[in-house]
One Martini backbone bead per residue (centre of mass of N, CA, C, O) as a GRO file, in nm:
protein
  154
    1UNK     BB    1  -1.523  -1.088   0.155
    2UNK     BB    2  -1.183  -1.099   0.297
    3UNK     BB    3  -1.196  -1.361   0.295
    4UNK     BB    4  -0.981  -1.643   0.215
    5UNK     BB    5  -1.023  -1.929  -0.035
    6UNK     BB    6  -0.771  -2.117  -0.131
    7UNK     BB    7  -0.979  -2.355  -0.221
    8UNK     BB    8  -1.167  -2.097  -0.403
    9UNK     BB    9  -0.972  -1.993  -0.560
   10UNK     BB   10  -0.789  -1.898  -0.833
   11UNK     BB   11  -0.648  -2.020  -1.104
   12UNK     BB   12  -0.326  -2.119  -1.253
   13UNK     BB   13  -0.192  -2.315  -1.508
   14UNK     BB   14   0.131  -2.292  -1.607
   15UNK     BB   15   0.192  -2.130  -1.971
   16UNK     BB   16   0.238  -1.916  -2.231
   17UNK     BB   17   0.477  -1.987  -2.358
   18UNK     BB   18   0.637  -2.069  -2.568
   19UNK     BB   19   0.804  -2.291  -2.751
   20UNK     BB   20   1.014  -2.433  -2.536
   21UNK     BB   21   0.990  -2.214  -2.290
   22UNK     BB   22   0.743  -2.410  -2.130
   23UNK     BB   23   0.839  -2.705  -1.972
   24UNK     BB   24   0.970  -2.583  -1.676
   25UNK     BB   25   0.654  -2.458  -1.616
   26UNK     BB   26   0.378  -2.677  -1.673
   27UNK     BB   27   0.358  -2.734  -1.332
   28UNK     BB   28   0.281  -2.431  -1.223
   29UNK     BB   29   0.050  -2.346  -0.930
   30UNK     BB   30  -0.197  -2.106  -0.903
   31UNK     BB   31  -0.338  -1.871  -0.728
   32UNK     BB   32  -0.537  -1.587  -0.674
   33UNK     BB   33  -0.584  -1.367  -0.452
   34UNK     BB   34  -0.629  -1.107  -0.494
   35UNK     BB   35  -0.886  -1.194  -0.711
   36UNK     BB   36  -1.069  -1.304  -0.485
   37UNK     BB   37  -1.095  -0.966  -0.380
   38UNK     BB   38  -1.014  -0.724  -0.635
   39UNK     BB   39  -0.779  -0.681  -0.671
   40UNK     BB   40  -0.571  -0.399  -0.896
   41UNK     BB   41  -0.263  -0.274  -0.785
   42UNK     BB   42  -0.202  -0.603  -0.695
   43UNK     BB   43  -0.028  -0.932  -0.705
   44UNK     BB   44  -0.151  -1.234  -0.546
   45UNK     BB   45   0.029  -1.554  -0.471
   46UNK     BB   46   0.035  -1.919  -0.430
   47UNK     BB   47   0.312  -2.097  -0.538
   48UNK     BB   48   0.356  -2.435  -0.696
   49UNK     BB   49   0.639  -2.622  -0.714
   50UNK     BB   50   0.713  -2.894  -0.828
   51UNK     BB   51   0.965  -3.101  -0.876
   52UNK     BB   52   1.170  -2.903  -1.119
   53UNK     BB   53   1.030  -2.650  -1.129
   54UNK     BB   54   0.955  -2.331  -1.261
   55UNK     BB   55   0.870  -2.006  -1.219
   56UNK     BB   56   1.036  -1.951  -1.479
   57UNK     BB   57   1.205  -1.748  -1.679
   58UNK     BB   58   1.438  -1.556  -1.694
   59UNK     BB   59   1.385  -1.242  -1.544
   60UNK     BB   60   1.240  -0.899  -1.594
   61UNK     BB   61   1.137  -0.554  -1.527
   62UNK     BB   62   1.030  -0.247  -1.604
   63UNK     BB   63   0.751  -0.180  -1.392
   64UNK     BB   64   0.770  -0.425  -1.191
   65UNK     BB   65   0.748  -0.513  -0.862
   66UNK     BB   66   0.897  -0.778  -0.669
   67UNK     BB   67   0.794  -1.052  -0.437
   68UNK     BB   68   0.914  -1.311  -0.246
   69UNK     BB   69   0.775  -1.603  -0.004
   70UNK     BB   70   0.864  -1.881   0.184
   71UNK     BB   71   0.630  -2.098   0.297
   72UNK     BB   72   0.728  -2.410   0.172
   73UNK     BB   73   1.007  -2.527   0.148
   74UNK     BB   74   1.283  -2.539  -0.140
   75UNK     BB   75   1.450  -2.281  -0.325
   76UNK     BB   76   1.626  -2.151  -0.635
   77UNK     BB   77   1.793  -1.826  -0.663
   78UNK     BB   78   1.848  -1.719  -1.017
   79UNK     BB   79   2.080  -1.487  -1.091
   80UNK     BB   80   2.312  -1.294  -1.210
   81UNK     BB   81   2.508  -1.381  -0.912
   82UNK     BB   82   2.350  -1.650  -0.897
   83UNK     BB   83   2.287  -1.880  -0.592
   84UNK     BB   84   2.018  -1.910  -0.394
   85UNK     BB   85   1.893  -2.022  -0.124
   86UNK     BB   86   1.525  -2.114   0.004
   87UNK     BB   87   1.372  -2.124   0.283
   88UNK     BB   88   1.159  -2.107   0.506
   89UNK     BB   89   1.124  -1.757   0.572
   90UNK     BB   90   1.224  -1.677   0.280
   91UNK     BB   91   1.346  -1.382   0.104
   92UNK     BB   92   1.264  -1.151  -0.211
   93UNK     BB   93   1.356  -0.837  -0.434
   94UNK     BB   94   1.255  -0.702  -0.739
   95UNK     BB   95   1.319  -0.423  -0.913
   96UNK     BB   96   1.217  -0.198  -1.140
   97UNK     BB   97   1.443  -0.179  -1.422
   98UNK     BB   98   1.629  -0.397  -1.334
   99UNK     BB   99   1.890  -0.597  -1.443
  100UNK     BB  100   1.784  -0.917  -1.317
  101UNK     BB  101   1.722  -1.236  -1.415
  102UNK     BB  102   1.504  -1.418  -1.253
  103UNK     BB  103   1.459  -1.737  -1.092
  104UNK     BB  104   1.271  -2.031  -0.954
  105UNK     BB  105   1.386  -2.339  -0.833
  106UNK     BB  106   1.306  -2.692  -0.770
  107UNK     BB  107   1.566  -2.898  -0.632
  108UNK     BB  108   1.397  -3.097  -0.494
  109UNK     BB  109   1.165  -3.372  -0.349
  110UNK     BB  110   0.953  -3.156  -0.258
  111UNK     BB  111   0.719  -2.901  -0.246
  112UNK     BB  112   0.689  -2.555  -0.314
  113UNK     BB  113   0.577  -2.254  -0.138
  114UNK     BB  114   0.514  -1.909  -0.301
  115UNK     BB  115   0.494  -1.599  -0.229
  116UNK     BB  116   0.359  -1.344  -0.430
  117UNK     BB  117   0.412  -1.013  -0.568
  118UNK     BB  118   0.290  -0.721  -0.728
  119UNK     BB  119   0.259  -0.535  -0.995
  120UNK     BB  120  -0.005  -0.398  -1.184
  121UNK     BB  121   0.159  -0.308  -1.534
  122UNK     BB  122   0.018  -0.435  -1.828
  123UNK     BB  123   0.070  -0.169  -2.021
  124UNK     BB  124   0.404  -0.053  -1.915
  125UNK     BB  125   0.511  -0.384  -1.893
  126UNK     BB  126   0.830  -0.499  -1.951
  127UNK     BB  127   1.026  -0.837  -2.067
  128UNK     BB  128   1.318  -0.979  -2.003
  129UNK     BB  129   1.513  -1.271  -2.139
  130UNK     BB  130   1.847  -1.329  -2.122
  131UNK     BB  131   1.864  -1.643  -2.185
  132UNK     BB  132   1.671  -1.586  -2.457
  133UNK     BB  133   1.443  -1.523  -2.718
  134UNK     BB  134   1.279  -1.296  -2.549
  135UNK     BB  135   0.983  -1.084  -2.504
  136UNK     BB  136   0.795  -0.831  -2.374
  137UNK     BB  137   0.501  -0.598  -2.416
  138UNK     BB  138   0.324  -0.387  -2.372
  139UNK     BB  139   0.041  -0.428  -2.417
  140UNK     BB  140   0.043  -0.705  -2.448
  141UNK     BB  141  -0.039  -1.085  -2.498
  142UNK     BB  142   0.270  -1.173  -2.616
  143UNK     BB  143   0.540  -1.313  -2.777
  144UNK     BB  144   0.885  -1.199  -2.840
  145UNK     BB  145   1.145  -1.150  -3.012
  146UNK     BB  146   1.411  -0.932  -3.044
  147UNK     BB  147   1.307  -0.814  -3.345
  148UNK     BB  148   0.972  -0.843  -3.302
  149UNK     BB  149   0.870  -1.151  -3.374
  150UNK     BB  150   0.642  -1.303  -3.311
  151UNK     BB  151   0.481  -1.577  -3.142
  152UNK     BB  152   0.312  -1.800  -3.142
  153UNK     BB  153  -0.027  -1.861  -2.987
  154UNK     BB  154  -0.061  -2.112  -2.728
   0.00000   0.00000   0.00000
């Protein structure tokens, strides 16, 4: 059935970053709407980030790109260019390959949630972190120091 429920849909909690680059975002958490009905060429998220938490460490795709949309709450949307409030009904995207740092904090004292969408291209696609010492590359699961050397897996 193409209908989602959402409070049926898979979940996500956390995150698989290595410590200590993991403790920003260990409180956030994902639907998985696309999986709830077998999308496979992009995916679809529902992001709950309560106050105080990232969506992510800084970082760009070298072949996804992203859109997220603010669908309650207020998050501040920190890229190259400085920092950018975001609050309900307000949206951003950035292009694969793009080197532009970016991640949504939420600096409120109330939950946000934000529509994530993306491509799935995790085969082709490596992540830089320009703020930390880590990167990921295609068709790996583990992130790595930017010498090559693996982090431990979480």
């Amino acid at each position: 059935m193409p209908k989602i429920d959402i409070a049926t849909a898979p979940k996500r909690f956390g995150t698989a970053y290595p410590a200590p680059f993991d403790k920003p975002c260990d409180e956030r958490a994902r639907s998985q709407l696309g999986d709830a009905v077998g999308l496979d060429q992009f995916g679809v998220n529902l992001l709950t980030l309560k106050p105080g938490v990232w969506s992510a460490q800084r970082h760009w795709h070298s072949r996804e790109d992203e859109f997220v949309w603010v669908v309650a709450g207020e998050v501040v949307l920190v890229d190259d260019a400085g920092e950018t409030v975001l609050g309900a009904g307000d949206c951003a995207g950035f292009k694969a390959g793009v080197a532009n740092g970016h991640h949504l904090v939420n600096r409120s004292e109330r939950d946000a949630v934000v529509l994530e969408v993306g491509t799935r291209n995790d085969a082709e696609d490596g992540c830089d972190y320009p703020d930390i010492d880590m990167v990921s590359k295609p068709g790996e699961a583990h992130y790595f120091h930017r010498d090559g050397t693996p982090y431990a897996a979480k």
